[in-house]
N, CA, C and O atoms as a GROMACS GRO file, in nm:
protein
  588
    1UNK      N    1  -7.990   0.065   6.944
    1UNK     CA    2  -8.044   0.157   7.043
    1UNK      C    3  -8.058   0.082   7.175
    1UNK      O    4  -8.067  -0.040   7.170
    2UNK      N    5  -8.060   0.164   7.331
    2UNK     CA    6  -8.046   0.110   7.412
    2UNK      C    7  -8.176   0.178   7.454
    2UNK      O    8  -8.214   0.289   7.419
    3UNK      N    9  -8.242   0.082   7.543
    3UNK     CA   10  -8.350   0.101   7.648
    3UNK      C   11  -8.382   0.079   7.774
    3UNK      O   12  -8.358  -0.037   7.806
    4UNK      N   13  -8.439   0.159   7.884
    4UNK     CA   14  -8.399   0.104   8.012
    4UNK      C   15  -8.572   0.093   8.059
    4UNK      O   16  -8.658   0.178   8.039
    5UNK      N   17  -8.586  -0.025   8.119
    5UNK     CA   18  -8.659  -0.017   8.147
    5UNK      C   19  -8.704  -0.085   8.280
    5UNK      O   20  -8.668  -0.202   8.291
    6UNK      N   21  -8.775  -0.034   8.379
    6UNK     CA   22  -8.805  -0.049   8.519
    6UNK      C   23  -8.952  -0.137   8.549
    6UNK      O   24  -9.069  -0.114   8.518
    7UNK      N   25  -8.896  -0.234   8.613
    7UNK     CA   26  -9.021  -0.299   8.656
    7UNK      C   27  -9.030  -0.288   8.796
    7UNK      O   28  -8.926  -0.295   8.860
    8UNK      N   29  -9.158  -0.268   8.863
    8UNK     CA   30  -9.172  -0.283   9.029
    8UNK      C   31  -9.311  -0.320   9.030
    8UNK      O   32  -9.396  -0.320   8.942
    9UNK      N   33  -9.313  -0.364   9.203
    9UNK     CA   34  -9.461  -0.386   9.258
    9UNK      C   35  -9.524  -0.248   9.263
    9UNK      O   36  -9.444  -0.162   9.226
   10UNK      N   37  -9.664  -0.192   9.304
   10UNK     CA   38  -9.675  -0.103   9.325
   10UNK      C   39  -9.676   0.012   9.188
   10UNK      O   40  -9.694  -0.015   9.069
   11UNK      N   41  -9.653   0.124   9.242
   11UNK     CA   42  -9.652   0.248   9.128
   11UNK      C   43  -9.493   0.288   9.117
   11UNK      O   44  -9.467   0.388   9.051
   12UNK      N   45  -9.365   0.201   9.188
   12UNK     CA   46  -9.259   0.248   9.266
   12UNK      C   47  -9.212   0.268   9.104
   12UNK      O   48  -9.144   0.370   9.104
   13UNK      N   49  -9.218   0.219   8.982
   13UNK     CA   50  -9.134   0.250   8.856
   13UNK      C   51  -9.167   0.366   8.792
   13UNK      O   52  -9.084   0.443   8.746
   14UNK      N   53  -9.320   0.384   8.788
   14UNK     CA   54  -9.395   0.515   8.763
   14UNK      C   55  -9.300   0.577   8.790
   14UNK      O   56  -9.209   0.598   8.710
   15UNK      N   57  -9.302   0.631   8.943
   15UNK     CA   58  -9.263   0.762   9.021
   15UNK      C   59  -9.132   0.780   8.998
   15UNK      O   60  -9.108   0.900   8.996
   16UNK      N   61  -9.011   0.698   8.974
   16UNK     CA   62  -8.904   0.689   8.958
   16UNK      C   63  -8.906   0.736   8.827
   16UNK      O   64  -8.849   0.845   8.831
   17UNK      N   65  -8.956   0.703   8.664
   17UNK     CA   66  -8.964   0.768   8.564
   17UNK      C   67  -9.024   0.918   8.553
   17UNK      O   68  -8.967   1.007   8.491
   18UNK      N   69  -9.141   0.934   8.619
   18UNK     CA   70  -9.147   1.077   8.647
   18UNK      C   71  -9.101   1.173   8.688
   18UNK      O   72  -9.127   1.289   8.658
   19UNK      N   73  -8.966   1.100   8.823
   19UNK     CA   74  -8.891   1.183   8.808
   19UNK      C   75  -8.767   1.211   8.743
   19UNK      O   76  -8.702   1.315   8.750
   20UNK      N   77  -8.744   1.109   8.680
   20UNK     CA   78  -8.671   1.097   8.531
   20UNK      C   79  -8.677   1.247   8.465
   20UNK      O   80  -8.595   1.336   8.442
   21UNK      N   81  -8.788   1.232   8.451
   21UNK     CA   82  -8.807   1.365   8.402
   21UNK      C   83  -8.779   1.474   8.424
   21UNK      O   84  -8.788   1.565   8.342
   22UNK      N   85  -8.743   1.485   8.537
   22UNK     CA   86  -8.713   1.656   8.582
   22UNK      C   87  -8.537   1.674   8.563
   22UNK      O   88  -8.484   1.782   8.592
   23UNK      N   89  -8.453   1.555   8.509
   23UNK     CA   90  -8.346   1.549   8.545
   23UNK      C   91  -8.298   1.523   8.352
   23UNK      O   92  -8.221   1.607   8.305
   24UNK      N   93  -8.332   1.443   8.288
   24UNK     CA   94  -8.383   1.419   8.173
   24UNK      C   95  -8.446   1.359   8.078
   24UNK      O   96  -8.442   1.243   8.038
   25UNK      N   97  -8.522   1.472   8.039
   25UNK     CA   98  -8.626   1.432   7.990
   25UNK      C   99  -8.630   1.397   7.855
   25UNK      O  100  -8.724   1.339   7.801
   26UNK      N  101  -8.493   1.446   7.784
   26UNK     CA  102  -8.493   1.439   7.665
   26UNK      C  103  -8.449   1.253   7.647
   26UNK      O  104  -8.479   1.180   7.552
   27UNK      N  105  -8.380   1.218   7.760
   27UNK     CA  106  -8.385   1.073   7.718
   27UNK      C  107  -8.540   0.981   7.762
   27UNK      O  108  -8.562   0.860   7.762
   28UNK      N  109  -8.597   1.058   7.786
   28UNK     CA  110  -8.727   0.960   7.825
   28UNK      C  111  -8.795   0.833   7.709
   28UNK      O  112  -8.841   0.721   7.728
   29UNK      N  113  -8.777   0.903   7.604
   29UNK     CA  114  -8.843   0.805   7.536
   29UNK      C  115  -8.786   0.678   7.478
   29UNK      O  116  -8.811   0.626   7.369
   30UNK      N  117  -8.701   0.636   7.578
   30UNK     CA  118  -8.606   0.518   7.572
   30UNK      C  119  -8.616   0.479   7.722
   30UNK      O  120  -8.534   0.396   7.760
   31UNK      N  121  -8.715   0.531   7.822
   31UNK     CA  122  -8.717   0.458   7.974
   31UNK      C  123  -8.895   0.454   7.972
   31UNK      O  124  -8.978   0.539   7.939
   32UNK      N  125  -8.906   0.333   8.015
   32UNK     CA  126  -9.024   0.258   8.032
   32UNK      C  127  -9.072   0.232   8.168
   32UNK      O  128  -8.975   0.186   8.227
   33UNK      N  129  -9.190   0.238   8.262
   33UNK     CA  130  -9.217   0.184   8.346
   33UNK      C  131  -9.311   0.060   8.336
   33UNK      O  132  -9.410   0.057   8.262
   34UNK      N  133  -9.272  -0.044   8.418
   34UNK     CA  134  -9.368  -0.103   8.382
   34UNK      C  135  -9.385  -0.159   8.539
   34UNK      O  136  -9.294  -0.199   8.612
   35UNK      N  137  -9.600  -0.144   8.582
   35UNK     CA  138  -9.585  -0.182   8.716
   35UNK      C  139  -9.698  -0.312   8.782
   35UNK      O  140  -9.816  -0.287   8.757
   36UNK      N  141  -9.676  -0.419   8.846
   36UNK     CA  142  -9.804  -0.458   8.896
   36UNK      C  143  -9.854  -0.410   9.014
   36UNK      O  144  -9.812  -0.438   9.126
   37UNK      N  145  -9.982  -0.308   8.972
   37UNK     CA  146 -10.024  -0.237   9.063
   37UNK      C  147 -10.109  -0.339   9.158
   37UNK      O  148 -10.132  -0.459   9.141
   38UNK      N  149 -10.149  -0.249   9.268
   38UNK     CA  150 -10.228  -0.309   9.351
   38UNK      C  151 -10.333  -0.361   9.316
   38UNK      O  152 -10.374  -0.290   9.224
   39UNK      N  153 -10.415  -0.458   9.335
   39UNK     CA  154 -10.496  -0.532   9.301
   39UNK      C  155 -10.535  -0.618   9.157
   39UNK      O  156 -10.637  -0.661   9.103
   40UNK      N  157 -10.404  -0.617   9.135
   40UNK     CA  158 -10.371  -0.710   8.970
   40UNK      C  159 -10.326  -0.860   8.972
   40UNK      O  160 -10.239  -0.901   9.048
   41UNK      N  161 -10.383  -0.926   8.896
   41UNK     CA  162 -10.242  -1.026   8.946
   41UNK      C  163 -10.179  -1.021   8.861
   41UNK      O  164 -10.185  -0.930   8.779
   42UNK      N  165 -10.089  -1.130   8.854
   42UNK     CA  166 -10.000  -1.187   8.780
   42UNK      C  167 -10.083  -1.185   8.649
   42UNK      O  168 -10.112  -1.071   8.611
   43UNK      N  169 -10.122  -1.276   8.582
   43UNK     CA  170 -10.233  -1.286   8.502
   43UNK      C  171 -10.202  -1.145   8.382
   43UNK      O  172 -10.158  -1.136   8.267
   44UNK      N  173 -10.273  -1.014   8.522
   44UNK     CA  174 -10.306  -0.899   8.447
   44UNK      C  175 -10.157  -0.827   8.345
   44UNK      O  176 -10.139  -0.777   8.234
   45UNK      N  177 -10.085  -0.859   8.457
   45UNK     CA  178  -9.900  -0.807   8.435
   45UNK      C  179  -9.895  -0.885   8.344
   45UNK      O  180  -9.899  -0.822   8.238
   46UNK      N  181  -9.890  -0.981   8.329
   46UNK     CA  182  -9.798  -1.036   8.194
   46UNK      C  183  -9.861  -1.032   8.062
   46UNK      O  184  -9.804  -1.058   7.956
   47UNK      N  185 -10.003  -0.992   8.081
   47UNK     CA  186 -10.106  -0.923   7.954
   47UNK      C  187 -10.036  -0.814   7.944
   47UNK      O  188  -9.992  -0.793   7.831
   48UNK      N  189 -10.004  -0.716   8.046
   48UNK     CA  190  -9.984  -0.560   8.018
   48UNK      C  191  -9.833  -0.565   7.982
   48UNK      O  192  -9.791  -0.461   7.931
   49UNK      N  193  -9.744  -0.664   7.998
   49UNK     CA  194  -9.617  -0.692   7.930
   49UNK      C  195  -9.602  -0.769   7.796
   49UNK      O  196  -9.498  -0.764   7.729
   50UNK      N  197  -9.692  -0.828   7.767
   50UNK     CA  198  -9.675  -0.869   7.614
   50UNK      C  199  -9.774  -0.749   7.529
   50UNK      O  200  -9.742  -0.730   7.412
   51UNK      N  201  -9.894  -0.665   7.584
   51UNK     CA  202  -9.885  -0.595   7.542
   51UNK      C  203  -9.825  -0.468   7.485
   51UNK      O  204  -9.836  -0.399   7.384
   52UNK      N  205  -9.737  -0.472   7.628
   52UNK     CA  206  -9.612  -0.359   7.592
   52UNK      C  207  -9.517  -0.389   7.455
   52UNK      O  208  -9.491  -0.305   7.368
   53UNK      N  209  -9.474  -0.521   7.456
   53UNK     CA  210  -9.361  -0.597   7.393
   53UNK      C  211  -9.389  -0.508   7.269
   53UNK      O  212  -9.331  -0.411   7.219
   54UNK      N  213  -9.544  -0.605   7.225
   54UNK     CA  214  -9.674  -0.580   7.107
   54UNK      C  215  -9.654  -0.431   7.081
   54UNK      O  216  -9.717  -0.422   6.975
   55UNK      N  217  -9.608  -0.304   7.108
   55UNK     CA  218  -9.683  -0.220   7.093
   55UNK      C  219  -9.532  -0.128   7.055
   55UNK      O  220  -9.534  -0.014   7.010
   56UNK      N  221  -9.429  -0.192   7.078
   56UNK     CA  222  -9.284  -0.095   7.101
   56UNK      C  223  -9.199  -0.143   6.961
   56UNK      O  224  -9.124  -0.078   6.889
   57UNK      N  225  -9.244  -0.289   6.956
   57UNK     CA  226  -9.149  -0.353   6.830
   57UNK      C  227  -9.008  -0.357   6.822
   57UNK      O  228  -8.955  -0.391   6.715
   58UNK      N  229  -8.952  -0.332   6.903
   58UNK     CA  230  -8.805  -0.328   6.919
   58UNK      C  231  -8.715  -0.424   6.844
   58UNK      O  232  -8.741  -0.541   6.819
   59UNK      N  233  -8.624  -0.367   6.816
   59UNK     CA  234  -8.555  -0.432   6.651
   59UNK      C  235  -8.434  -0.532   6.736
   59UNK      O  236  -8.407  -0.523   6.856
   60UNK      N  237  -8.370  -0.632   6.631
   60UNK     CA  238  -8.272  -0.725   6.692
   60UNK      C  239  -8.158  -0.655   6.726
   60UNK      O  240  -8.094  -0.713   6.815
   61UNK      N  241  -8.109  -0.553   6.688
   61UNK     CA  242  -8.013  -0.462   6.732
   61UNK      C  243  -8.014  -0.397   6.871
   61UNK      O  244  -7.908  -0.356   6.919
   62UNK      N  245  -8.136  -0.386   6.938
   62UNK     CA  246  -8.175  -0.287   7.026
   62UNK      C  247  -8.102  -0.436   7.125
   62UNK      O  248  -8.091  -0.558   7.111
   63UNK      N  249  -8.058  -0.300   7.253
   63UNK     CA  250  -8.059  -0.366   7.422
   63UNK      C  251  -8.080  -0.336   7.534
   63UNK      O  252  -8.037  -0.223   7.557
   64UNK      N  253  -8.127  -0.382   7.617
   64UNK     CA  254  -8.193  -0.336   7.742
   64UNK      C  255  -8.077  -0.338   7.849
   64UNK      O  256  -7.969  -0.396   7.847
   65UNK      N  257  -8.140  -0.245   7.952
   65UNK     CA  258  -8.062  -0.238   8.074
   65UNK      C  259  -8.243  -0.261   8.136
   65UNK      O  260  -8.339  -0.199   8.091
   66UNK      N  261  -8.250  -0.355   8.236
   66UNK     CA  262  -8.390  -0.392   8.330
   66UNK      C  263  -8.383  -0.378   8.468
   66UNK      O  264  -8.305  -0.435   8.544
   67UNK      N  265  -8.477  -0.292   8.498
   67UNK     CA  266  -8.441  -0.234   8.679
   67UNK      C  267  -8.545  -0.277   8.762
   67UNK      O  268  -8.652  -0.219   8.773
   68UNK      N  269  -8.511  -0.389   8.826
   68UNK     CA  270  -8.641  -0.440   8.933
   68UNK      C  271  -8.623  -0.361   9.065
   68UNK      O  272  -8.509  -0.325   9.096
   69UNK      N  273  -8.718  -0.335   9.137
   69UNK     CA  274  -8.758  -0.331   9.294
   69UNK      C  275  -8.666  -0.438   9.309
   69UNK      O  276  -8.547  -0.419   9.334
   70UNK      N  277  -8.714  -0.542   9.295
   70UNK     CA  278  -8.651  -0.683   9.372
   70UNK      C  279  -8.662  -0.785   9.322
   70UNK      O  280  -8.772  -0.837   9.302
   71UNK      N  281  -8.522  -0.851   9.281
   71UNK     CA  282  -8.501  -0.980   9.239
   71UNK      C  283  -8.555  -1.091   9.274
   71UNK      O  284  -8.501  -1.127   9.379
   72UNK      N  285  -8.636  -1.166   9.239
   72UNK     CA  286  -8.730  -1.265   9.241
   72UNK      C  287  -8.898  -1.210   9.250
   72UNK      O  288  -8.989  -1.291   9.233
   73UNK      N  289  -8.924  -1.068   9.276
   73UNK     CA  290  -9.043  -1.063   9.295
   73UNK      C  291  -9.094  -1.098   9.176
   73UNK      O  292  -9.026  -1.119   9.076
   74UNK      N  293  -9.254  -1.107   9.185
   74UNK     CA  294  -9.358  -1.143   9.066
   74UNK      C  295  -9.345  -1.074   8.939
   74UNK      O  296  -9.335  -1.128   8.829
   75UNK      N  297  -9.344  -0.936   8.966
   75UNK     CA  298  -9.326  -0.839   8.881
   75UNK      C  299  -9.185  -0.875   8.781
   75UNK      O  300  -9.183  -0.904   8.661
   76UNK      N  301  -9.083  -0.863   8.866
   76UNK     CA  302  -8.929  -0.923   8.744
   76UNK      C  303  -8.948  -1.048   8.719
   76UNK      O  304  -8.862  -1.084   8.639
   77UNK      N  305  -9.028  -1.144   8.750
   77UNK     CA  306  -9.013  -1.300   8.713
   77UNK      C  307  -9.100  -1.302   8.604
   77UNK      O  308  -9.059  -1.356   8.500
   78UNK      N  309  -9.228  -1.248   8.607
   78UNK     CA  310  -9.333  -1.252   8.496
   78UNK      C  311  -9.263  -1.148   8.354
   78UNK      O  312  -9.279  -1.186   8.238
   79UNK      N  313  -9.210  -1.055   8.378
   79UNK     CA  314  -9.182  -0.992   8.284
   79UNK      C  315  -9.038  -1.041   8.234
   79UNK      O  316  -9.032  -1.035   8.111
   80UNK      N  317  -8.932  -1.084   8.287
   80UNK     CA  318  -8.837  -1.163   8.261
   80UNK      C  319  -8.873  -1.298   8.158
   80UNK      O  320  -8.812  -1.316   8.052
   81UNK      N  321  -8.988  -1.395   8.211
   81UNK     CA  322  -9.086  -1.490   8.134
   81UNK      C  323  -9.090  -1.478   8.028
   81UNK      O  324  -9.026  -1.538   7.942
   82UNK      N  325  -9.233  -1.333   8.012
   82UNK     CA  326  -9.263  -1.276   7.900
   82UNK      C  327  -9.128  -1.255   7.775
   82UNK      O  328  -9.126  -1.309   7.664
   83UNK      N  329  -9.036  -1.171   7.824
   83UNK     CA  330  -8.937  -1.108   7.772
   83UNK      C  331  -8.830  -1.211   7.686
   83UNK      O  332  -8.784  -1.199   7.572
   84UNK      N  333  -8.810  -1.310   7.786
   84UNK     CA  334  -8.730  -1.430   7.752
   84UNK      C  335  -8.828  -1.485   7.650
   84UNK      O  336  -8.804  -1.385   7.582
   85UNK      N  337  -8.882  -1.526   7.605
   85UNK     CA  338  -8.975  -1.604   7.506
   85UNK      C  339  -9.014  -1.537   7.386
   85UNK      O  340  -9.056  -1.594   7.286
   86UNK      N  341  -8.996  -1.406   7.398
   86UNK     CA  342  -9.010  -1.275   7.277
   86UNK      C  343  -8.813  -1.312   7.211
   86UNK      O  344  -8.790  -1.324   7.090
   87UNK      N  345  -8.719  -1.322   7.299
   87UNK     CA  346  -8.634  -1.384   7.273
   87UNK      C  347  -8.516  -1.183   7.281
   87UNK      O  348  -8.423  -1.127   7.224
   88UNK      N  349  -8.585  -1.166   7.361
   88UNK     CA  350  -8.447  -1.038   7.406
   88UNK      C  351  -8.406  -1.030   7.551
   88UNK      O  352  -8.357  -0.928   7.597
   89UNK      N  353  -8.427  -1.138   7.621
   89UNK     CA  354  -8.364  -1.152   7.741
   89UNK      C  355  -8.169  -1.168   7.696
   89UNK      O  356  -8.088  -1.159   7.789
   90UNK      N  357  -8.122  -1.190   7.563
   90UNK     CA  358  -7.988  -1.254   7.591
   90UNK      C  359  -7.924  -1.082   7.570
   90UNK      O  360  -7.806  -1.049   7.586
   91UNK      N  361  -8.015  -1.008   7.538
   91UNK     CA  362  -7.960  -0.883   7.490
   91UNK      C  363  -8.005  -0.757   7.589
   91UNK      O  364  -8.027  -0.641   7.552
   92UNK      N  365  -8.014  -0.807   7.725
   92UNK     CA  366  -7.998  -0.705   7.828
   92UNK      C  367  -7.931  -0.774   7.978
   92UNK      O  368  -7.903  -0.886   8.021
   93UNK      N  369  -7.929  -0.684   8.008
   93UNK     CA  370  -7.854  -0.682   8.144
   93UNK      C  371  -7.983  -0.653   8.228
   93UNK      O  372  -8.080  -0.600   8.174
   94UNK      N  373  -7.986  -0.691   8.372
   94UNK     CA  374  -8.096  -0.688   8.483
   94UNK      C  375  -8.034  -0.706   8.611
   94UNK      O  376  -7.982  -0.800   8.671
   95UNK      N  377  -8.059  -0.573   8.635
   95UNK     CA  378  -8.040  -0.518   8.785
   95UNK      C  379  -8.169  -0.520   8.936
   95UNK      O  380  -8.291  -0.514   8.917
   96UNK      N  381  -8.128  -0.526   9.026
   96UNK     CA  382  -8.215  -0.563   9.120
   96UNK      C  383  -8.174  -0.443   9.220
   96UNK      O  384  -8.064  -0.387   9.231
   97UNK      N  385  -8.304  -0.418   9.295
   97UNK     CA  386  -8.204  -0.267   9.406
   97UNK      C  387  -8.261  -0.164   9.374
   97UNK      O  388  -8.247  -0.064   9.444
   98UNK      N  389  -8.337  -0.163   9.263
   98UNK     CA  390  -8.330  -0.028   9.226
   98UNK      C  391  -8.362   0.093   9.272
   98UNK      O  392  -8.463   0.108   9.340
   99UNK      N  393  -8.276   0.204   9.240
   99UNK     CA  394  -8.299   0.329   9.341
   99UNK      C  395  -8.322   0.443   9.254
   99UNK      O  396  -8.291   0.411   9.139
  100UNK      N  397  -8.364   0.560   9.261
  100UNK     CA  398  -8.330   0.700   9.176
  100UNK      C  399  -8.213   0.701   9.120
  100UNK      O  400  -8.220   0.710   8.997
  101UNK      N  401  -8.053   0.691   9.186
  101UNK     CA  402  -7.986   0.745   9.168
  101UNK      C  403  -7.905   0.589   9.036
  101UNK      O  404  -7.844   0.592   8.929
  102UNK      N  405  -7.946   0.494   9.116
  102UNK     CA  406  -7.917   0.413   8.931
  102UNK      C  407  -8.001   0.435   8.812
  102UNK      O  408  -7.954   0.423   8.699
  103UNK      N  409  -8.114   0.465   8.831
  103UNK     CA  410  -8.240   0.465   8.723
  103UNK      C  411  -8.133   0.612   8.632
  103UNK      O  412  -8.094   0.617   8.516
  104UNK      N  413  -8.118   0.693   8.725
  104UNK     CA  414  -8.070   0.828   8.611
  104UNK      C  415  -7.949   0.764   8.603
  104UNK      O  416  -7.920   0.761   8.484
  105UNK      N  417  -7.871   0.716   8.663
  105UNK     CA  418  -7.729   0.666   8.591
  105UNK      C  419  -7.731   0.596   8.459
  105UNK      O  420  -7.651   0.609   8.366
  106UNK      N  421  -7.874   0.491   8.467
  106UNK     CA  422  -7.858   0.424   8.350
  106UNK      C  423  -7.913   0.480   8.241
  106UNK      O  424  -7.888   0.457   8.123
  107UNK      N  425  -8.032   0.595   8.316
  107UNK     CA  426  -8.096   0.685   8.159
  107UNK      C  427  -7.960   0.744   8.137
  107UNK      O  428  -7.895   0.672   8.062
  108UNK      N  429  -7.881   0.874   8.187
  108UNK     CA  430  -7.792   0.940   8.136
  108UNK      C  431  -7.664   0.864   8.050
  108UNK      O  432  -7.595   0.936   7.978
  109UNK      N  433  -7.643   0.768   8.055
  109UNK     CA  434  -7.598   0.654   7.995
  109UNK      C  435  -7.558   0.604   7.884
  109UNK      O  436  -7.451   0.576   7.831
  110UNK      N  437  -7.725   0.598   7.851
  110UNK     CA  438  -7.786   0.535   7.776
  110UNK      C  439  -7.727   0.516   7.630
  110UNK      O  440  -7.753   0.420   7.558
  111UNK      N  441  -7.621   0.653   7.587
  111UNK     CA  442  -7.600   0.679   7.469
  111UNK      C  443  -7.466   0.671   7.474
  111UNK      O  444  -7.412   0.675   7.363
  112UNK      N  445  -7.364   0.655   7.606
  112UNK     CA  446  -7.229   0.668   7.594
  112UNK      C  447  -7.164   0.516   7.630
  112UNK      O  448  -7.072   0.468   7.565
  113UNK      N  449  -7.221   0.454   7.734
  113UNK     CA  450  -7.153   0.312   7.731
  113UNK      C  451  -7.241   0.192   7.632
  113UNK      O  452  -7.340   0.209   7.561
  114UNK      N  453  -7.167   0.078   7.656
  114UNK     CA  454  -7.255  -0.047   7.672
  114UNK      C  455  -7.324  -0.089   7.780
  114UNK      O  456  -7.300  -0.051   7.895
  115UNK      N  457  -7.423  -0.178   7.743
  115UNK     CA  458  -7.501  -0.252   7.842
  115UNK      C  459  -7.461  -0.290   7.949
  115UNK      O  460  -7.531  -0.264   8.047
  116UNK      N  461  -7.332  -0.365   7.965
  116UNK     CA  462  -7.233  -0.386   8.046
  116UNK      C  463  -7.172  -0.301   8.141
  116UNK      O  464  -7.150  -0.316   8.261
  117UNK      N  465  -7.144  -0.192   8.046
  117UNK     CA  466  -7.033  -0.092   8.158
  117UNK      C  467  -7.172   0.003   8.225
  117UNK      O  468  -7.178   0.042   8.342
  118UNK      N  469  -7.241   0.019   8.156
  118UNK     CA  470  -7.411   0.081   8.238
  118UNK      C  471  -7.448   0.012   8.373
  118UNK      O  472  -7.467   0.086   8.469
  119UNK      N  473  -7.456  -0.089   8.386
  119UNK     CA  474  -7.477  -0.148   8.496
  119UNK      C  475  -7.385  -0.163   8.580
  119UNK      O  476  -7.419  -0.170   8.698
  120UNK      N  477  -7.248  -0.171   8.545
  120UNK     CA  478  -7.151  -0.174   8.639
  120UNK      C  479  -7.120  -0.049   8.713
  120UNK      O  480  -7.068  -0.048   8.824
  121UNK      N  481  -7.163   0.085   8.626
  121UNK     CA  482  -7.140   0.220   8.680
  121UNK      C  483  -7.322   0.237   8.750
  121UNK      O  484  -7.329   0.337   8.822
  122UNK      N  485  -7.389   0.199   8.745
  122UNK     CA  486  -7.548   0.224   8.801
  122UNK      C  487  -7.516   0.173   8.906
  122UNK      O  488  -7.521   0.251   9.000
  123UNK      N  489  -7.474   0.045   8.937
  123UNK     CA  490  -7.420  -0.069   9.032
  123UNK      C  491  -7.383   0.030   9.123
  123UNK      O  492  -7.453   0.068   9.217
  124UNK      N  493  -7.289   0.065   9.098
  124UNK     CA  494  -7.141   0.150   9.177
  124UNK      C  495  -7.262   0.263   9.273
  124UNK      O  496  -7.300   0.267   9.390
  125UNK      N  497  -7.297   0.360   9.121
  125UNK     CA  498  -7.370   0.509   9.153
  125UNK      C  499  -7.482   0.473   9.276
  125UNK      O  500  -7.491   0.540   9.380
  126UNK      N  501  -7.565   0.358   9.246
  126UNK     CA  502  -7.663   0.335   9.344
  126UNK      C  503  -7.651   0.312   9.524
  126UNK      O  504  -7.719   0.352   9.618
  127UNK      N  505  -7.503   0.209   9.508
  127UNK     CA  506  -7.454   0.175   9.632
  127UNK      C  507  -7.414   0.292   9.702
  127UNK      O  508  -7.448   0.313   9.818
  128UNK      N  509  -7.336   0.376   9.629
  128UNK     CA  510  -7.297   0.490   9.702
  128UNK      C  511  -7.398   0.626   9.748
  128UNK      O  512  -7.376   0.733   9.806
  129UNK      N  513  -7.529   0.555   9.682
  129UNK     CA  514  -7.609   0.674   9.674
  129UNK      C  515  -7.699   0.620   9.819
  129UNK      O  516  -7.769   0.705   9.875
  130UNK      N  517  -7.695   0.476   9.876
  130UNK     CA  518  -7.727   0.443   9.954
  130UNK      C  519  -7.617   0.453  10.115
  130UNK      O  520  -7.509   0.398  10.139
  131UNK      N  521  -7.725   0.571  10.223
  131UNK     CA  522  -7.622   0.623  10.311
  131UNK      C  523  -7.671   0.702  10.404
  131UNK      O  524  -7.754   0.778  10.354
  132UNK      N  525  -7.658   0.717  10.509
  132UNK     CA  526  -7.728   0.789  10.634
  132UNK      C  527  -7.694   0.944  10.619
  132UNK      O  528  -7.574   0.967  10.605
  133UNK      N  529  -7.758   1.027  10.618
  133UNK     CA  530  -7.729   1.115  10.614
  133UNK      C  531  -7.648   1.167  10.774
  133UNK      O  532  -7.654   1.101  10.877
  134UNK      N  533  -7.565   1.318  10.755
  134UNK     CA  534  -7.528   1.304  10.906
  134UNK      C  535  -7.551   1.422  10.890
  134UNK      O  536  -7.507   1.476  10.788
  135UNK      N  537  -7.640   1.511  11.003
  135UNK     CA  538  -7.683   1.630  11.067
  135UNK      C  539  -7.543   1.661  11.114
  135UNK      O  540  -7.473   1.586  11.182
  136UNK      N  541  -7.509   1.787  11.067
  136UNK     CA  542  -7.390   1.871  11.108
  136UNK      C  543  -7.432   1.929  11.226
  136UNK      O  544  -7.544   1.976  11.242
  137UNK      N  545  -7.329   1.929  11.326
  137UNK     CA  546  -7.328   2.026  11.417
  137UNK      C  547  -7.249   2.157  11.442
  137UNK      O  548  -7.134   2.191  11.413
  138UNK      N  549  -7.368   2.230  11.516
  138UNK     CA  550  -7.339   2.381  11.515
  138UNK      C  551  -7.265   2.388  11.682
  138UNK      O  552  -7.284   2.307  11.773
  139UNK      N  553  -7.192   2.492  11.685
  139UNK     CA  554  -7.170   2.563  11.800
  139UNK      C  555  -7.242   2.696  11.815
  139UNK      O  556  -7.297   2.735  11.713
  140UNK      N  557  -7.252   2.777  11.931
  140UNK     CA  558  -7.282   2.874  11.938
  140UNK      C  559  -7.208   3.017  11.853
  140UNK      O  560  -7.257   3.124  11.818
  141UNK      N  561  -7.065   2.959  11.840
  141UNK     CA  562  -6.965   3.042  11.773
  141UNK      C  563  -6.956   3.049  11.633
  141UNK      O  564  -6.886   3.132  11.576
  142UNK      N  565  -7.061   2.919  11.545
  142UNK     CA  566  -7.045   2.933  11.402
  142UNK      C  567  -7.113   3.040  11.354
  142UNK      O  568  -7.231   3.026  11.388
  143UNK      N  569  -7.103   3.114  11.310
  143UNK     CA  570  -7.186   3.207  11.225
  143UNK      C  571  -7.190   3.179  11.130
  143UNK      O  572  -7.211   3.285  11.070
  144UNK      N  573  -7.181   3.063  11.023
  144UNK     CA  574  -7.225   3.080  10.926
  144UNK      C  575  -7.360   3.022  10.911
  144UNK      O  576  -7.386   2.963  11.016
  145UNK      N  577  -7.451   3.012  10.833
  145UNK     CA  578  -7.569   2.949  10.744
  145UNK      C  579  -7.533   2.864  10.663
  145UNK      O  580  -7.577   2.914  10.559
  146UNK      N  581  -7.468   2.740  10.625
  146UNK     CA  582  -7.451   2.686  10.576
  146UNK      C  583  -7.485   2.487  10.560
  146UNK      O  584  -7.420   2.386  10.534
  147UNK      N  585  -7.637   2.527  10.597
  147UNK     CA  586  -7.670   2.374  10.623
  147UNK      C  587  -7.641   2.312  10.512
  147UNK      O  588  -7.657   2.190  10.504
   0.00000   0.00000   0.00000
């Protein structure tokens, strides 16, 4: 079985799994948030990550896809730590960047590639999902409604 799971500073993994949900929900119970909120330290996070570990049991078969805010922050280094020493760091992949549009790439995923080709297509989906939007312009002569 594959699992994805999101670490950030802040509530930023929360909100990203919640909206997981509106898109699907039926894979949720294979995406995890995990966050160091404001006024925690380190300390508290890596209690609330070996408690997590403690509480999920995940079998030697299982593999992760891991979605940080940002590569090197506290949050992916402590839980990377934790994770590595439980001894399933060699059996996931860990992404940095993370946006909406990889988080659902790698939930919707979850059941059709490997670990590997998940991240390489989240990779892809995210970059392209990153992009200025451009305000169309109207003339006086368009009649249509079509923002």
């Amino acid at each position: 079985m594959k699992y994805l799971i999101m670490v950030s500073h802040g509530r930023f993994a929360e909100g990203v799994k919640t909206s997981l949900e509106m898109f699907a929900g039926n894979a949720n119970d294979r995406v995890f948030a995990l966050c160091l909120h404001n006024g925690k330290s380190v300390d508290d996070f890596k209690k609330d990550v070996e408690d997590f570990l403690d509480q999920h049991k995940f079998k030697e078969e299982d593999e992760f896809i891991v979605l940080a805010d940002i590569i090197g922050g506290s949050p992916l280094t402590t839980f990377l730590n934790v994770f590595s020493a439980r001894g399933y760091l060699n059996r996931a992949v860990v992404l940095g960047g993370m946006n909406f549009t990889m988080a659902l790439t790698a939930t919707v995923c979850l059941d059709t590639m490997d670990k590997e080709a998940i991240a390489k297509t989240a990779l892809s989906e995210a970059k392209t999902a990153v992009q200025q939007y451009e305000v169309p312009s109207y003339t006086d002569n368009d009649d249509d409604d079509d923002i």
